[in-house]
C-alpha positions, 0 to 999 in steps of 0.5 A, a space after each residue: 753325536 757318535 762319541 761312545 763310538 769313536 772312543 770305542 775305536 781308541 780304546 781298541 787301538 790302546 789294546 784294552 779292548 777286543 773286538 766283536 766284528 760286526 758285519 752288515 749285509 747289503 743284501 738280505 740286510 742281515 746281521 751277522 756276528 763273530 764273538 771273541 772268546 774270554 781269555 781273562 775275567 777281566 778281558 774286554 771286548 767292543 763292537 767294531 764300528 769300521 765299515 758298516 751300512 747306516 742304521 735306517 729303522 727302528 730295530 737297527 738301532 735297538 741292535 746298535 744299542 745291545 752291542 754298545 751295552 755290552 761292550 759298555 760293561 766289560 769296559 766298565 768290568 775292566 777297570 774295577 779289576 784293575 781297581 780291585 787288583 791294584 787298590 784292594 789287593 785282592 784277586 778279581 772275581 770278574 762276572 761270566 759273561 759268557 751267558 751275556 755274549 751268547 745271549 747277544 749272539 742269539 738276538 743278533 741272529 734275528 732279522 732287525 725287519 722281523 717281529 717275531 715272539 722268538 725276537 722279542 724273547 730273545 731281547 728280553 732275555 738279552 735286557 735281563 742279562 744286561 741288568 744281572 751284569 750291572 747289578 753285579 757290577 753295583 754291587 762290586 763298586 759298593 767296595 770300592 771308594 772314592 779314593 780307590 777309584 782316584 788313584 787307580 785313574 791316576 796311577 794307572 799304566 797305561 794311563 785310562 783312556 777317554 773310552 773307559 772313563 766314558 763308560 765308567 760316568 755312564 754307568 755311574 750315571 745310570 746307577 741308583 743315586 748314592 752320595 758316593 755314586 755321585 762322588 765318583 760321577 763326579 770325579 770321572 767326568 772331571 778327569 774325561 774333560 779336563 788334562 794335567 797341565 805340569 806342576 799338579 796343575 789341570 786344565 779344562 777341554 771345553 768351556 762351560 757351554 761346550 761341556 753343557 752341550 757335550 754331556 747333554 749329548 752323552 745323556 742322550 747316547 745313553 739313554 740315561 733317565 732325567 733325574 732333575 727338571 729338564 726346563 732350560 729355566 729352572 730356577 733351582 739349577 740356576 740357583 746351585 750353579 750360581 753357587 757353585 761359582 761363588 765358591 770359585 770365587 771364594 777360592 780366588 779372593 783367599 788371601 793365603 793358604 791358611 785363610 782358605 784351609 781354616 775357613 773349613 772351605 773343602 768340607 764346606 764344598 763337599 757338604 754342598 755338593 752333596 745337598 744337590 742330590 740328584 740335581 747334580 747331574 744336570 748338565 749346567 751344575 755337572 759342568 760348573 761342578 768339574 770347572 769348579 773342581 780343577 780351578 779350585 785345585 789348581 788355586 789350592 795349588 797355587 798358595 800352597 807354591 806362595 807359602 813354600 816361597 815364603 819358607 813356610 814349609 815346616 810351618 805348615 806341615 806341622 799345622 796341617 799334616 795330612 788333615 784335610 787331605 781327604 776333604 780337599 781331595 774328594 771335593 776337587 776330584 784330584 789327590 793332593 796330599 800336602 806333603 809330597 806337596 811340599 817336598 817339591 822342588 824347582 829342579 836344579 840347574 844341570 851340573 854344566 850351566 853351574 861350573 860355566 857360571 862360576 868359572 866366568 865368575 872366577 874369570 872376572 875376578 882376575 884383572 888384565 895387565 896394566 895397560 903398556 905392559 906386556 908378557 914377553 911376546 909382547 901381546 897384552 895377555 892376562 897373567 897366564 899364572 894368576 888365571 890357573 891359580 884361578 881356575 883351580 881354586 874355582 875347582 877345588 870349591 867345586 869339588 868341596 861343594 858337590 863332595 858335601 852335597 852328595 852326602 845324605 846325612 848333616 854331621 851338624 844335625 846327626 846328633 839332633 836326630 835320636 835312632 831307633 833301632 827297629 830290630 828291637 821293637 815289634 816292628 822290625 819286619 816293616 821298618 829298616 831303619 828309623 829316627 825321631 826328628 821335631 817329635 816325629 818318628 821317621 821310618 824307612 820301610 821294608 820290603 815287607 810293607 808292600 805285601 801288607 793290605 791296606 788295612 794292616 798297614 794302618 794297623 801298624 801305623 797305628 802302632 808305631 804312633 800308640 809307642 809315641 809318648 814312651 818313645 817321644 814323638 807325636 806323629 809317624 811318617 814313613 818313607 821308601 827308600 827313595 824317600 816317597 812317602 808311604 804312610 802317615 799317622 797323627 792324632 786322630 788321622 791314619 793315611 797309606 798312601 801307595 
């Protein structure tokens, strides 16, 4: 199956790869190459696929494989720039690949029917440098969690295409096994075999059979080592997907909301996962592994909706906060955060479907004329004076309705809601404004919060909520001006969202 090479070909199309033309001559069956020259560190280029001859022997396809690991990794050197750049805040300092490219050139330029020492020097010298390239490479994903990696896959403009997540779950799956290489891994293949379905709800590409089928193929394309026992039989692999589906279940039989967030379920799950060790990379358990992510995503989903039905809305951000939003994140391969969570409406019907309802709602309201009476033409009509005292009366509570909607601030509650006035605290270069509400301190942030890192923000965070006892308040939220929250603190938990 040819589907890192297929993906290359849509990679390409989405501008985010460049191409290397390749061409094969018929002739003297030579190969000859044209490397595109670096523009950016964090450039990627890839071997154009269109129009080439089968590869027939043996040295054809070790050509084939040389220039798929390259453009393997500048794949993969792209996105952790951009993970870098938009996560860290930091500027990326991207591998020289010229060393790589010329190296590649010069292994190219051998007949693959020629075993020569020049060939073979120039194929190790060509495995060295692939192997510098992904040892740099490792060690710039030691830097980068889990959490980084998810919210540039899930923020990212345009959107990763199935390419780079391709070769983003190779190299994890070639990388020395790690809990957090395997966390990533799974949350790579998660979202390359799976698609948003509306309402922060996923749906999978492939059955269970088909996912089985596919990773063992993509194994074989690159030729990862088996890292767990390849018997078709293994009572071990059996065991742990079994059990991966009992969870699954778990999540279906619980009862609300709180009966699967206090039975400690996420934690529980990611504890398990982690247990597998190696083992998880077997196709079975990395396929049940992503079926079990988006459903039990998409169930967490679903009770929290029953909840917000129920009114609970308040309930439930007081109980639980931010809490178990890493846990429940890392396990399903998806960020959730509870509180965008709950602050997600059914949109409103648009402004035109609610005057024509209650203005036919007002038009029932007045009666016809007695039957045998009429107006002065004669015709049976309505009184024309009733049905305008009707209508305006209709708009006026239109007007009333919409004037007092429009209005961001309750007068009822204004008084409920003590200010803060951040220009006399220490933290008037972050907030515009800020208010205390069920002992909660709700702040407006500044221009300023976006140039701060990551790890400022937490700083200030932190802060804020040590003022909490002087100023009477427990927790910290703070929102944009749009009112999307970018920051949340309680006792013992700190969370910057972007």
């Amino acid at each position: 199956m040819k589907i890192f090479e297929d993906q290359i070909e849509d990679l390409k199309e989405r501008d985010l790869l460049k191409s290397i033309v390749v061409e094969t001559g018929k002739a003297d069956d030579t190969v000859k190459t044209e490397l595109a020259p670096t523009k950016q560190p964090a450039e990627v280029t890839a071997v154009n696929t269109q129009n080439q001859t089968p590869l027939l022997n043996k040295a054809d396809f070790y050509f084939r494989r040389a220039m798929d690991e390259i453009a393997f990794l500048q794949t993969v050197e792209y996105v952790f720039a951009g993970v870098e750049r938009e996560q860290l805040k930091v500027v990326p300092k991207s591998y020289d690949d010229l060393k790589a490219k010329k190296i590649l050139h010069n292994f190219l330029q051998f007949s693959p029917d020629v075993d020569s020492i020049e060939r073979s020097n120039a194929e190790f010298q060509l495995r060295q440098a692939t192997e510098s390239w992904h040892s740099s490479l490792s060690q710039r994903d030691e830097r980068l969690t889990t959490a980084h990696l998810r919210r540039y896959c899930e923020t990212s403009r345009p959107p990763l295409s199935s390419p780079a997540l391709v070769a983003l779950a190779r190299f994890y799956r070639n990388s020395p096994h790690s809990e957090p290489v395997r966390n990533k891994f799974d949350l790579v293949v998660t979202r390359l075999f799976s698609r948003e379905n509306g309402g922060s709800k996923r749906e999978l590409i492939f059955s269970r059979e088909e996912l089985v089928t596919h990773l063992t193929e993509l194994y074989a394309e690159w030729s990862s080592v088996s890292l767990y026992s390849t018997d078709a039989d293994d009572a071990e692999i059996l065991e742990i997907a079994r059990n991966l589906e009992s969870y699954i279940e778990y999540a279906n039989d619980a009862i609300d909301f709180d009966d699967l967030i206090t039975s400690d379920f996420f934690t529980r799950l990611h504890s398990y996962k982690r247990e597998t060790n190696e083992n998880f990379y077997a196709p079975l358990i990395t396929a049940t592994g992503i079926e079990s992510n988006v459903r039990i995503g998409n169930r967490y989903v679903e009770l929290l909706e029953t909840e917000k039905q129920k009114g609970n809305v308040a309930s439930l951000e007081n109980r639980y906060g931010i809490t178990h939003d890493n846990a429940i994140s890392d396990t399903t391969a998806k960020t959730y955060s509870l509180i965008e969570l709950l602050k997600q409406r059914k949109p409103a019907p648009p402004v035109e479907q609610k005057i024509e309802r209650e203005f036919e709602a007002g038009k029932e309201k007045v009666k016809p004329p007695a039957k045998g009476k009429s107006t002065e033409s004669g015709s049976s009509k309505p009184n024309k004076l009733l049905v305008a005292a009707a209508v305006l009366s209709i708009l006026v509570t239109i007007g009333i309705y919409f004037g007092t909607k429009s209005s961001p601030v309750e007068i009822r509650n204004a008084a409920s809601k003590p200010r803060i006035n951040p220009k006399n605290s220490m933290h008037k270069e972050y907030l515009q404004e800020a208010h205390t509400e069920n002992r909660k301190l709700i702040g407006i942030v500044s221009p300023t919060w976006d140039q701060l890192t990551e790890e400022k923000r937490k700083d200030a965070l932190k802060e804020m909520l040590s003022f909490g006892s002087e100023k009477g308040y427990e927790k910290v939220q703070l929102e944009n001006t749009e009112g999307k929250t970018m920051g949340f603190a309680a006792s013992g938990s700190v969370l910057v969202l972007d």
